[in-house]
Structures are given as C-alpha cells and as structure tokens.
C-alpha positions in Angstrom: -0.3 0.2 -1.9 1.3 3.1 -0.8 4.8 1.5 -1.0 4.1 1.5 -5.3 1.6 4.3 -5.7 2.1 8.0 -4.5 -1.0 8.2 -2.2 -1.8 12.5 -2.1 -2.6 13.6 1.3 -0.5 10.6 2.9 3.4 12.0 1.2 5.7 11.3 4.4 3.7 8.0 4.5 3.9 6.8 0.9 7.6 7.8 0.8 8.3 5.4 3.9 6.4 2.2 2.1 8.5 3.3 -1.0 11.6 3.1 1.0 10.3 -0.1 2.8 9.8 -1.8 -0.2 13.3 -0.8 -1.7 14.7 -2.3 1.2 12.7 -5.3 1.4 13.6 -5.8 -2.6 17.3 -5.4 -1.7 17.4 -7.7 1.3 15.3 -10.4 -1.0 18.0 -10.4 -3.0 21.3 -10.5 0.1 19.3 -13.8 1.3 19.0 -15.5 -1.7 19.8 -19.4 -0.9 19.6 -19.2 2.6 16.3 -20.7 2.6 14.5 -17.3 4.4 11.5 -16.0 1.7 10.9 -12.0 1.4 7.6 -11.4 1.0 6.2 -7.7 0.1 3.1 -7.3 1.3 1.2 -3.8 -0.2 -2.1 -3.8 1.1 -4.9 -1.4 -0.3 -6.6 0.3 2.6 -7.5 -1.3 5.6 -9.6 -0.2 8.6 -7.7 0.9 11.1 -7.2 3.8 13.5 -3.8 5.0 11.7 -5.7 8.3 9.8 -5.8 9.7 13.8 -2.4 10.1 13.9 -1.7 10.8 9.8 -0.7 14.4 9.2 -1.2 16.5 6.2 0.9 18.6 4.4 1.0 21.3 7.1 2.2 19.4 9.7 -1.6 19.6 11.2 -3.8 16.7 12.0 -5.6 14.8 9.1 -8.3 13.4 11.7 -10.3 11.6 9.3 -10.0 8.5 7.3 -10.0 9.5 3.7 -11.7 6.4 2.5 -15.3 4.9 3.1 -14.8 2.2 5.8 -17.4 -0.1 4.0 -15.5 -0.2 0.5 -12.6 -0.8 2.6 -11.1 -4.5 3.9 -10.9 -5.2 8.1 -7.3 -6.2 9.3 -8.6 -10.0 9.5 -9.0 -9.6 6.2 -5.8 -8.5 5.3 -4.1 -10.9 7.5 -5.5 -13.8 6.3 -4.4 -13.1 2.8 -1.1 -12.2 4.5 -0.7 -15.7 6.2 -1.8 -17.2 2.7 1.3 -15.3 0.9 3.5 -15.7 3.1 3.1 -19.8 3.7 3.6 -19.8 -0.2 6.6 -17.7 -0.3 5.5 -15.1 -2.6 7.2 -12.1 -3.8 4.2 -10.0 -3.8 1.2 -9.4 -2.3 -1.5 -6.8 -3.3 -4.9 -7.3 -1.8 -6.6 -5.6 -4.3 -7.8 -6.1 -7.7 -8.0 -2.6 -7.5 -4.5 -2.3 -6.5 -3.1 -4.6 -9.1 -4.5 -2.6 -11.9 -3.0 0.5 -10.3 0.2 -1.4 -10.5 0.4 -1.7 -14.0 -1.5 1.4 -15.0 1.4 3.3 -13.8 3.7 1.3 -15.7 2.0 1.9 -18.7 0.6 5.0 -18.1 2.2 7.0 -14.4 0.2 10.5 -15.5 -3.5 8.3 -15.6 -2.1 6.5 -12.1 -1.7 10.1 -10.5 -5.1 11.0 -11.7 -6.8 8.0 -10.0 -4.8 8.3 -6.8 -5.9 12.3 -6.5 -9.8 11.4 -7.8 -9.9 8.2 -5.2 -9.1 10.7 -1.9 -11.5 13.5 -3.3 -14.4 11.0 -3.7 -12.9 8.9 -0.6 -13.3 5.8 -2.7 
C-alpha cells in the first residue's frame, strides 16, 4: 500500500512504491496489444524481516516492525492472492479491505487518509 498511501516512518520507502507504481502504470500502457498484462500488486503489510533493515528519518535503524504480526498477512498469504491476480490479468491488486478503503478515502478525503496512516503506526495496527 505504500506505493498509493504515504506510510509515516517508512518515507524513502513509500516514495519508491509511488515511483514503482508510476512506472508500472506507464509501462502498462507502452505494452498495450502485445499480449503481456501489467499487474500492480500493493500489498498491506506482510510479515517479513524488511523493518530490520528500514531506516527512520535520521538515517538510524527502525529495528522494529511497526505493526502487530498477528493483524498482519504471511507472505503465503500474499502470494497466493498474487498468483490469483496475476492468472486473471488484473490491473490492481490490494490485499486488503482495509487497504481498499484507504484507497478511496484519500480520493475523497487525502487530509482523513494522512490521519489514519499516522494513528495506524502510533497504535501499530
């Protein structure tokens, strides 16, 4: 999700999804009628081991993962729903419910969007 919604503490991070996503949007596009599908997959957090490496906003070490591992989906999880997507040619994927609301709360309203994102990693929900 990080690639449509600012995620605080993660900046250099969401700015690479967003730029990822741009470019995946644009290549879409370029290959139009060439019979090879673009799909954009935004997960919502997933358990992994990335946090380790994530820095914060003073170049220093985050260390831990700023959401609760049982609220959050495994990678087979996310995979299979990635295979799924993929095998139909979507556009999109978003593996959350929770991220699909996000998506069009910040169309409609990008001020109660940032509020969310900052109250979800202060509550590490």
């Amino acid at each position: 999700m990080a690639g449509l919604i600012g995620v605080p503490t993660r900046t250099g991070y969401s700015a690479a999804k967003h730029a990822v996503v741009g470019f995946l949007d644009a290549l879409r596009v370029e290959l139009q009628g060439s019979g090879v599908a673009v799909t954009v997959i935004c997960p919502d957090f997933v358990v992994s081991e990335i946090h380790k490496r994530a820095l914060g906003p003073d170049g220093k070490p985050l260390g831990e993962n700023p959401m609760s591992g049982s609220k959050i989906m495994t990678a087979d999880e996310c995979a299979g729903l990635m295979l799924e997507s993929i095998a139909r040619r979507e556009r999109l994927l978003i593996t959350s419910a929770r991220g699909r609301f996000a998506r069009w709360l910040k169309l409609l309203s990008p001020a109660a969007i940032d509020r969310l994102a900052a109250k979800a990693i202060r509550d590490k929900r």
